[in-house]
C-alpha positions in Angstrom: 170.6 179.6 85.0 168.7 179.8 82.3 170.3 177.0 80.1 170.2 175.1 83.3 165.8 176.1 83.7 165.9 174.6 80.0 167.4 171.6 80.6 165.2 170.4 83.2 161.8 171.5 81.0 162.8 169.2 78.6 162.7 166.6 81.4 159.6 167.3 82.8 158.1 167.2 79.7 159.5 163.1 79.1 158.6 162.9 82.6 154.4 163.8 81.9 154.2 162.2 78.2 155.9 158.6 79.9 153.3 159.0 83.1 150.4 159.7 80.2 151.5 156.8 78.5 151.0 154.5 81.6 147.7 155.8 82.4 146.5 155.2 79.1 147.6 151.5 79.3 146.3 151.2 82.8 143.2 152.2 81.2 143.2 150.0 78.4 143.6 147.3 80.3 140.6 148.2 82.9 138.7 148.5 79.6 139.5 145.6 78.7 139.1 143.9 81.8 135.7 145.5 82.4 134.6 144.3 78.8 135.6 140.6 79.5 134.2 140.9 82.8 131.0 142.4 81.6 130.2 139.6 79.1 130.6 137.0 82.0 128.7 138.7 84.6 125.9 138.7 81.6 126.3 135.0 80.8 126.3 133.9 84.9 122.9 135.9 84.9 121.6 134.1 81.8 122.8 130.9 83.6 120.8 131.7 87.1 117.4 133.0 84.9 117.5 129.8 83.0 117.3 127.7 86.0 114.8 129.9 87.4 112.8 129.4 84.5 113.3 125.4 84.6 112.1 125.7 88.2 109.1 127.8 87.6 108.3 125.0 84.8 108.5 122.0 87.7 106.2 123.5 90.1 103.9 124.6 87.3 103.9 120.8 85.9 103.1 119.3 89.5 100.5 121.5 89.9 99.2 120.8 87.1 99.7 117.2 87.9 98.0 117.4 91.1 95.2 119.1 89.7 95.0 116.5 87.0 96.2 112.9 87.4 96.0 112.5 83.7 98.4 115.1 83.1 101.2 114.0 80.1 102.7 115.9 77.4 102.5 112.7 75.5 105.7 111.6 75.4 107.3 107.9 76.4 110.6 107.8 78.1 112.9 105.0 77.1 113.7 102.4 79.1 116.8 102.8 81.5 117.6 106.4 80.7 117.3 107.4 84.4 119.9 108.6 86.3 122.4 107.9 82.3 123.7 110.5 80.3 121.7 110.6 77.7 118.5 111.6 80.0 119.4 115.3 79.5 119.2 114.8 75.6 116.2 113.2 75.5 114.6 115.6 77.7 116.1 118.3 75.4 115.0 116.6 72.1 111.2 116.4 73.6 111.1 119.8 74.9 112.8 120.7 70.9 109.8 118.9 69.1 107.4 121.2 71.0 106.3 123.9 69.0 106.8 127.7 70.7 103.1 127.8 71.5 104.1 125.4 74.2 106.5 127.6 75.4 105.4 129.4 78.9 107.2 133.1 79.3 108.3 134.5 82.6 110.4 137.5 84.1 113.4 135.0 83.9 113.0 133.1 80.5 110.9 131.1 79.1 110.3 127.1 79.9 108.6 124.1 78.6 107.7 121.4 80.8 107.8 117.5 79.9 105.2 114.6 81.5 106.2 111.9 80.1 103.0 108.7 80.0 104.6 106.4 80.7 106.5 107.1 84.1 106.2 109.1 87.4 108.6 112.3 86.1 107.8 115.7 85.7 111.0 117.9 83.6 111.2 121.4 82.9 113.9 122.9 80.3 114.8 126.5 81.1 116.0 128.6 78.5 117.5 132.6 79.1 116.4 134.9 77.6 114.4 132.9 75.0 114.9 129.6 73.4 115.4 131.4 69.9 118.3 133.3 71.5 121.6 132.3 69.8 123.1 133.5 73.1 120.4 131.7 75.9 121.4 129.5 78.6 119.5 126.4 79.1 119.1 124.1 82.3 117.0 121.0 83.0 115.4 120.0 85.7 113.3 116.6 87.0 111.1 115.6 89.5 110.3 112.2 90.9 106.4 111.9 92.2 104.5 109.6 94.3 100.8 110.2 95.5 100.4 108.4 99.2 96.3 108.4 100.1 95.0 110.3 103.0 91.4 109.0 104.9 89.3 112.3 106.2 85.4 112.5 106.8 83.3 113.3 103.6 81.5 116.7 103.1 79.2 116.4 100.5 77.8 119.5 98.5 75.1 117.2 96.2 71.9 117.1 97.3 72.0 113.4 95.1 75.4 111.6 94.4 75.3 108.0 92.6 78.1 106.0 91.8 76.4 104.6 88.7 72.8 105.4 86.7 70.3 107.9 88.1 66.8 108.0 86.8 64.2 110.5 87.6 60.4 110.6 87.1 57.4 111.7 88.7 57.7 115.3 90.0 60.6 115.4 92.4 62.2 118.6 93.4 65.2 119.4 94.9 65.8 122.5 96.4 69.4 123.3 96.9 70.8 126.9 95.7 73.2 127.0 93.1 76.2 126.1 95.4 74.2 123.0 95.2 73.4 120.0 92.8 73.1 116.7 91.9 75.1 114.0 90.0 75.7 110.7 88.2 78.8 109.1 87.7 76.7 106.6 85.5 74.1 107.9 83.0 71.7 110.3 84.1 67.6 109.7 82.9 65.6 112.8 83.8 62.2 112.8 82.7 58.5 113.5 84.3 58.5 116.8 86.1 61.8 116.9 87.7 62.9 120.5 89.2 66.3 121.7 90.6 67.3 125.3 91.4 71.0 123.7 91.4 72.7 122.1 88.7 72.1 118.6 87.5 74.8 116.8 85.7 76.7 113.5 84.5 79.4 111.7 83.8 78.7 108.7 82.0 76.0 110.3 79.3 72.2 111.7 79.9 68.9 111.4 78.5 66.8 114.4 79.5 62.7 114.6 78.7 59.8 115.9 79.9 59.3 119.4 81.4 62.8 119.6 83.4 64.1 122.7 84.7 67.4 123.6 86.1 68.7 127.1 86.3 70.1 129.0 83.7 74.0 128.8 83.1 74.3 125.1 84.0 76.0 123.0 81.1 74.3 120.1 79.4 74.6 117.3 81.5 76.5 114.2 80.2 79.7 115.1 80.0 80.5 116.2 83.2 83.9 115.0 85.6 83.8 111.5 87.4 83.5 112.6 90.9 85.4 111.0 94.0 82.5 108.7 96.0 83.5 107.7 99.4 83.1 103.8 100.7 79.6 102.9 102.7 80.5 100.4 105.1 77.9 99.7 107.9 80.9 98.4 110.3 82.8 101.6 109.7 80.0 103.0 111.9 79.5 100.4 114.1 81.2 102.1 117.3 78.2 104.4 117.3 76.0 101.8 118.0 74.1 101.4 121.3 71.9 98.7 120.6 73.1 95.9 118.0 69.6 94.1 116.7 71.2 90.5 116.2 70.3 87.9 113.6 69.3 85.5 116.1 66.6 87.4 117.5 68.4 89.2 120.4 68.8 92.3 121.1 72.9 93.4 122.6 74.2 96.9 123.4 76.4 98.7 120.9 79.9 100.0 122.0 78.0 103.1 122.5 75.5 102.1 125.4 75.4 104.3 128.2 75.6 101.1 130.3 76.7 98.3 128.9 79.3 99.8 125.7 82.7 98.0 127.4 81.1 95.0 127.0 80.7 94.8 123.3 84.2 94.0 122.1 85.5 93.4 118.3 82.2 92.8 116.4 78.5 93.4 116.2 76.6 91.6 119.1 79.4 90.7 121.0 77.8 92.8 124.0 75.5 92.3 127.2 72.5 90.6 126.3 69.7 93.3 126.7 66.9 91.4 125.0 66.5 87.1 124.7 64.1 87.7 122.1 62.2 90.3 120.7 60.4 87.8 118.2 57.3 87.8 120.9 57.8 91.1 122.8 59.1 94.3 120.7 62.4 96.0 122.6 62.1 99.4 122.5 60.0 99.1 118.8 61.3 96.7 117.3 60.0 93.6 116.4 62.7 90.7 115.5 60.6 88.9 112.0 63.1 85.6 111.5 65.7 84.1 110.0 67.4 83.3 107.6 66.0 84.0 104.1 68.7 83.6 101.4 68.0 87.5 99.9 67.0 89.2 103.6 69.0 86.8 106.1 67.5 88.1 109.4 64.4 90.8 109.5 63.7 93.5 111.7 59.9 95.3 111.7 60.0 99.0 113.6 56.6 98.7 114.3 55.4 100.8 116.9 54.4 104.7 117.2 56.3 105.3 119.5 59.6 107.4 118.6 62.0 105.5 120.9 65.1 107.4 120.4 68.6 105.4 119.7 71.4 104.7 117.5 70.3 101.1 116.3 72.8 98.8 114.3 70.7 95.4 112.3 73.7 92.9 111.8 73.5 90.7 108.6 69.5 91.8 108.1 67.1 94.3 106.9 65.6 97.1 109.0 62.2 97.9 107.9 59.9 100.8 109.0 56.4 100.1 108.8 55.3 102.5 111.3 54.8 106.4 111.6 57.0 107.4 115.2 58.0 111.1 115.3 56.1 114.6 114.8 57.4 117.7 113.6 57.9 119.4 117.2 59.5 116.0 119.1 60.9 114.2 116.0 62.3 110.4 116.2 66.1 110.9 117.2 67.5 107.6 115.5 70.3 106.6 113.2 69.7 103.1 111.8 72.5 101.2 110.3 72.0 98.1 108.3 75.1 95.4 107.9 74.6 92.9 105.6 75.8 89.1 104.9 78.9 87.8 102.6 80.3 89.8 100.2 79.0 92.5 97.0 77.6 91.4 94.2 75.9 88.5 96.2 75.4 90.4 99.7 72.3 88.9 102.3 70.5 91.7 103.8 71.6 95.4 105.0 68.6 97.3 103.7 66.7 100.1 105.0 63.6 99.9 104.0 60.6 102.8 104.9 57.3 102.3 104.1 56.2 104.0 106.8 56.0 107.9 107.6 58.5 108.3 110.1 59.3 112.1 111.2 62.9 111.8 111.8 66.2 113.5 112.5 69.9 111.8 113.3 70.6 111.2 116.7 72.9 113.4 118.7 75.8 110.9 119.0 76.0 110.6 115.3 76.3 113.6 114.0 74.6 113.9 110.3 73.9 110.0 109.7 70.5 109.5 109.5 70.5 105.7 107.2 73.5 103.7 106.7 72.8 100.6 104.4 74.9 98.1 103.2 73.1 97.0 100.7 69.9 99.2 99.2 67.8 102.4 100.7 64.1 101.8 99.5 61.4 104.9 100.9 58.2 103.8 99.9 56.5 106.0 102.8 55.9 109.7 103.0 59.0 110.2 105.6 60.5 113.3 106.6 64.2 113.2 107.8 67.5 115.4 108.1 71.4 114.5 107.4 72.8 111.6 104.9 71.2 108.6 103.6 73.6 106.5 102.4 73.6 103.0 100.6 76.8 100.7 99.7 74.2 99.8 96.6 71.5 101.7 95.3 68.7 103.9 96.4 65.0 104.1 95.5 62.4 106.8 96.6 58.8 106.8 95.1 57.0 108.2 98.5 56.4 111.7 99.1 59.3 112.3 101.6 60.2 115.5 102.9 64.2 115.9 103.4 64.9 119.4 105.1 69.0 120.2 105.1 69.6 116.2 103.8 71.7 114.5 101.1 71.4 110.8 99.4 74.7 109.2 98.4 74.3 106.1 96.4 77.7 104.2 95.9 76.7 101.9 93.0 80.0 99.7 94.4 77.8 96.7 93.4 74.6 95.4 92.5 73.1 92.3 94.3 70.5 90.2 92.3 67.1 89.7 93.5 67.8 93.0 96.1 65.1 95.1 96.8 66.8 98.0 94.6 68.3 97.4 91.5 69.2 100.9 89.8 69.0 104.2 92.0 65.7 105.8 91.4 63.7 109.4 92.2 60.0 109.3 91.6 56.7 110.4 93.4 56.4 113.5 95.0 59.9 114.2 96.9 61.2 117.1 97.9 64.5 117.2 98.6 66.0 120.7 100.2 70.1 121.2 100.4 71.2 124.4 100.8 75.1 124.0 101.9 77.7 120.8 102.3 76.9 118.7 104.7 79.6 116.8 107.0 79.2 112.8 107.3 81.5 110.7 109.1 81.9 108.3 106.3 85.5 108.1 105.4 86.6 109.8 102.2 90.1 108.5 100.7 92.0 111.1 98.7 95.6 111.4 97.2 97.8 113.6 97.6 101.0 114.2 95.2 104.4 114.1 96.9 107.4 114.9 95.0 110.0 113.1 96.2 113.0 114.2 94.4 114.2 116.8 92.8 117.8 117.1 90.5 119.3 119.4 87.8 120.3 117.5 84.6 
């Protein structure tokens, strides 16, 4: 038995050191296995970061883009490497010459994004974990962009906007609050004894004299961004009309007539007849003064003191108020809009001119408009108004107006020899108080960036 106990010891003992044996090869080969597995779970990560990265790059470059419209890295993409296989080595050999203070870090990587001048693509290259890494990843990515235009209503937060040169002299003031100020997109003259509690500034240059003040904080103007001026058309703001004042001396009711607005169809004084003439008898003010001069074409005198209320629209003419309607407890409720003749640059008519002192606020039905000119504002007259006053051309002021809550926008598209304003112009005593934007019902283009396609390289 105990030979036979012996015998099968020896056994057992082959028996454990050939099942030790296996295990140890089963374990070298999950160690192996793990190790080879390990190193390409690592490099699928680095592959997923660095496209994360690339994508962090494109939305940062369209943003920037959208923010900027001038936006380029500098570079010029050859022509007819779209969509060929050597796009993803340019884009590589551009995002290369880039030095690494170019380089933009995130959780994922690090990217550098490519705007080339000369065409509408935005790339990003995506590197994991860093582009010095002699292990990293790297993905490219591109984006095709279109901007389409969108048409809203202007709000304006200048108290003064001109499309072209501003002067100031005199002693205006404008009262506005620091959310609040006034600008050039042409050069900007301030002199005399010019005072704004907002900022004053410029695109195109300045020339500041005299005693000016502006708060402290606000930069140097001169230098200042272009900014976005919407277009004065008079027949933009023609449906508001209730009583078109026609150059041949009648007098026809506006799409917006309580009575008579169905009847005026397609264009100004196309409506019922409400006045033959109001050469000899005034209709409801105004006086009809002839036609057809080659700067005014047809004239219209508001001459009575009377504040009939109204939304009046002068077709191919001049609107001028001679007279003093309105008081500060039952202001004149009246928009005037003034269309003129042929084309800018050489435009008859579509002035509003005030020499009067009219005490006036926008009428009801049209919301913050107070002038619309299609040619030139000039406000000779110690007026007081609310809301917009704005002019296709320039503006002049050299009366002592009084503007409570009221903005002037000068477009500067064009300027009409022999018109009654040449350069836009703030002199005399006005005051000028703007403390918030103000909506308008002008039309305000804008552009918004689209990115239309998107593709990994």
């Amino acid at each position: 038995m105990r030979r036979r106990w012996q015998d099968e010891s020896g056994l057992a003992m082959l028996t454990v050191v050939m099942l030790g044996t296996a295990l140890l090869l089963v374990m070298s080969l999950v160690f192996t296995r793990g190790l080879s597995q390990f190193g390409n779970t690592s490099e699928d990560a680095l592959w997923e970061q660095a496209l994360a990265a690339a994508e962090s790059g494109l939305n940062l470059g369209l943003a920037t883009l959208e923010s900027d419209g001038s936006f380029t890295t500098g570079e010029n993409l050859p022509d007819g490497v779209v969509g060929t296989t050597d796009e993803k080595g340019w884009a590589l050999d551009a995002a290369t010459a880039h030095p690494d203070g170019d380089l933009v870090r995130t959780s994922d990587g690090e990217f550098l994004v490519i705007r080339p001048a000369n065409a509408p693509y935005v790339y990003s290259v995506g590197y994991a974990p860093s582009r010095e890494d002699e292990q990293r990843r790297v993905r490219v990515v591109r984006a095709r962009f279109e901007t389409e235009p969108y048409v809203g209503t202007w709000t304006t937060n200048l108290a003064f906007l001109s499309g072209d040169r501003l002067t100031f002299r005199g002693n205006p003031t404008f009262l506005t609050g620091a959310a609040v100020g006034i600008h050039a997109n042409g050069f900007l003259d301030v002199g005399g004894s010019t005072f704004s509690d907002g900022c004053v500034s410029a695109s195109g240059g300045a020339h500041v004299t005299g005693s000016f003040v502006q708060p402290p904080g606000c930069p140097t103007p001169g230098n200042q961004a272009i900014v976005v001026i919407p277009v004065v058309d008079p027949r933009n703001q023609w449906p508001l009309s209730q009583y078109d004042l026609c150059p041949d001396g009648t007098v026809r009711a506006g799409p917006a007539h309580p009575l008579y607005g169905g009847t005026a169809t397609g264009v100004p004084c196309s409506g019922q007849t409400l006045s033959t003439s109001a050469e000899t008898s005034a209709y409801l003010g105004w006086n009809f003064m002839g036609c057809c001069t080659d700067d005014d074409w047809a004239h219209w005198k508001y001459g009575s003191t009377s504040p009939n209320d109204g939304v009046f629209y002068v077709y191919q003419g001049v609107a001028n108020i001679v007279s003093s309607p309105g008081a500060d407890l039952l202001p004149w409720e009246v928009t005037i809009i003034a269309e003129g003749r042929g084309t800018c640059g050489s435009l008859q008519g579509g002035d509003v001119i005030i020499a009067g002192s009219p005490d006036m606020v926008p009428h009801s039905t049209a919301g913050n408009l107070q002038i619309v000119a299609g040619r030139d504002i000039d406000i000779s007259g110690n007026a007081d108004f609310t809301g917009l006053a704005a002019a296709h051309e320039q503006i002049e002021i050299t009366g002592d107006l009084d503007v409570e809550n009221g903005s002037f926008l000068a477009q500067s598209a064009c300027s009409t020899p022999n018109s009654v304003v040449t350069e836009s112009y703030v002199g005399g005593g006005a005051t000028i108080t703007n403390h918030g934007p103000i909506a308008t019902e002008l039309a305000a283009p804008t552009y918004v960036l689209v990115a239309r396609s998107w593709i990994e390289l």
